[in-house]
MITIKE-843696 format. One record per atom (N, C-alpha, C): x, y, z. Coordinates in steps of 0.2 Angstrom, whole numbers, plus 5000, padded with zeros to 4 digits. Atoms other than C-alpha are relative to their C-alpha. Example, Ala and Ser with C-alpha at 12.3 -4.5 7.8 and 13.67 -1.06 7.14 Angstrom:
2
500449945000/506249785039/500450065000/499649944999/506849955036/499650055003/
END
This chain:
120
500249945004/496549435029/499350025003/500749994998/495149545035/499449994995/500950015006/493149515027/500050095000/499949925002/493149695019/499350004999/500849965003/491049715016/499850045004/500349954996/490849795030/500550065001/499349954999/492549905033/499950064998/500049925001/492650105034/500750015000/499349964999/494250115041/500549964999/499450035004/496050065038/500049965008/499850024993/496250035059/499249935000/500750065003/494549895055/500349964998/499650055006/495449815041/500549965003/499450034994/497049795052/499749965005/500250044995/496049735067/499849934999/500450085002/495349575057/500649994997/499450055004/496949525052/500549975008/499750034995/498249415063/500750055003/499349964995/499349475076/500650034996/499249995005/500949455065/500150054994/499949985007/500349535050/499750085001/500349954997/499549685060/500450044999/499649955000/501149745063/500450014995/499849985005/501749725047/499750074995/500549965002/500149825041/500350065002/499949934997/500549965054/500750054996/499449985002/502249985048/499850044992/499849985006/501950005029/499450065000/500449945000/500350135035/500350065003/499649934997/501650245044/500350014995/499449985007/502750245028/499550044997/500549975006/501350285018/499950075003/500249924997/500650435030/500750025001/499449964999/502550495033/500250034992/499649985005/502950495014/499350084996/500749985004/501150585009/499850035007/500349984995/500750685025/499450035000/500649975002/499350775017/499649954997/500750045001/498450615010/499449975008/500750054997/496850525018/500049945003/500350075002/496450365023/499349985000/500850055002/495050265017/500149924998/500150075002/494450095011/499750014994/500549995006/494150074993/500249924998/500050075004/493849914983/500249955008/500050024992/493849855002/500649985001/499349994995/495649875006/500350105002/499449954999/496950015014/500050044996/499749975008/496950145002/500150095004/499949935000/497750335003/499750034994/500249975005/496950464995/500450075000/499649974999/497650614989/499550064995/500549955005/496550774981/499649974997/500350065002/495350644981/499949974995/499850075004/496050514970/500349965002/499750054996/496850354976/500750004997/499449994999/498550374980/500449935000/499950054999/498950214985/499549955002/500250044997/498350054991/500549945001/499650055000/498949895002/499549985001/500450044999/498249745007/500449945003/499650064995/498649575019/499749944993/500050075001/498749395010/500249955004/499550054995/499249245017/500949995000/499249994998/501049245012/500350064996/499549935004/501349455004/499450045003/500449944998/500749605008/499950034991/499949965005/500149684991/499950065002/499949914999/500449864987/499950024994/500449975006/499649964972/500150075000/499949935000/500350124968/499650014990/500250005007/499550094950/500549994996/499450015004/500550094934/500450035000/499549934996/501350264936/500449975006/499449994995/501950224951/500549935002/499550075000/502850054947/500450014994/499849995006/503550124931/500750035004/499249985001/505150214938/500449975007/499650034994/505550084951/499849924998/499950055004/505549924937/500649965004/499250044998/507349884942/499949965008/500150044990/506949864963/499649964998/500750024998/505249804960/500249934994/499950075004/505949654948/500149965002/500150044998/506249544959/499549965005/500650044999/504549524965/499549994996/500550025002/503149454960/499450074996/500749955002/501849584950/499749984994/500349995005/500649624941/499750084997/499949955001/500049764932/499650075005/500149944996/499849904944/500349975008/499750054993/500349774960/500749994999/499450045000/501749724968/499849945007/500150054996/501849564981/500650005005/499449994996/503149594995/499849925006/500350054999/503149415001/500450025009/499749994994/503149415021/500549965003/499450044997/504449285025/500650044996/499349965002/505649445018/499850065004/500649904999/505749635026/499550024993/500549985003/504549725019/500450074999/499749945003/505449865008/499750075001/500349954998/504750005019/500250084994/499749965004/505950125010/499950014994/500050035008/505650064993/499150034999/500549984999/503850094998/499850095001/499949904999/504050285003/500150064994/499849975007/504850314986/499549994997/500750005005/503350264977/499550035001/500449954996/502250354988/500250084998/499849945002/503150494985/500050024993/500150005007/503250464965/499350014999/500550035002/501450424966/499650095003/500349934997/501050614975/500250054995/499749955006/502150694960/499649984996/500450025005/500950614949/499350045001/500649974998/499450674957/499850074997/500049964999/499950814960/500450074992/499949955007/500450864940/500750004999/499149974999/502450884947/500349974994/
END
């Protein structure tokens, strides 16, 4: 996992991580910018985070064995049933990496999480 005190950018965060998990990284930062074309990236609470009419849309981050993903509580409420079978907490989920990583699953919640934003 990347040392996030000094981190500005999302492409930073990813460089201080391991080869393997980099391209997992990249994967779930294309899902997020395709789902959410008009948000931002940044670095908040020193991870990956999209913003969106500057409020935080999402956020991901590297572990040693899950990627977490933080669409907050909204955006984990109408995707209970999929998201049951991993590991969370509240506003978290842990997509562990000895599985795919539920790109798709991921997209929807981004996109759940921009109707919320966004008042829809």
């Amino acid at each position: 996992m990347a040392a996030s005190s000094k981190l500005t950018t999302i492409d930073q965060y990813i460089a201080g991580c391991e080869p393997e998990i980099q391209t997992v990284l990249e994967q779930v930062r294309r899902t997020i910018a395709t789902a959410a074309p008009l948000a931002t990236e940044a670095i908040s609470y020193g991870i990956p985070t999209f913003k969106l009419d500057g409020k935080n849309l999402v956020h991901f981050a590297a572990f040693t064995h899950h990627i977490g993903f933080y669409a907050t509580p909204d955006g984990h409420a109408s995707f209970e049933g999929e998201l049951s079978k991993y590991k969370q907490g509240k506003g978290s989920v842990q997509f562990p990496l000895n599985q795919p990583i539920p790109l798709d699953l991921i997209a929807r919640m981004v996109v759940r999480r921009v109707e919320v934003v966004r008042g829809e």
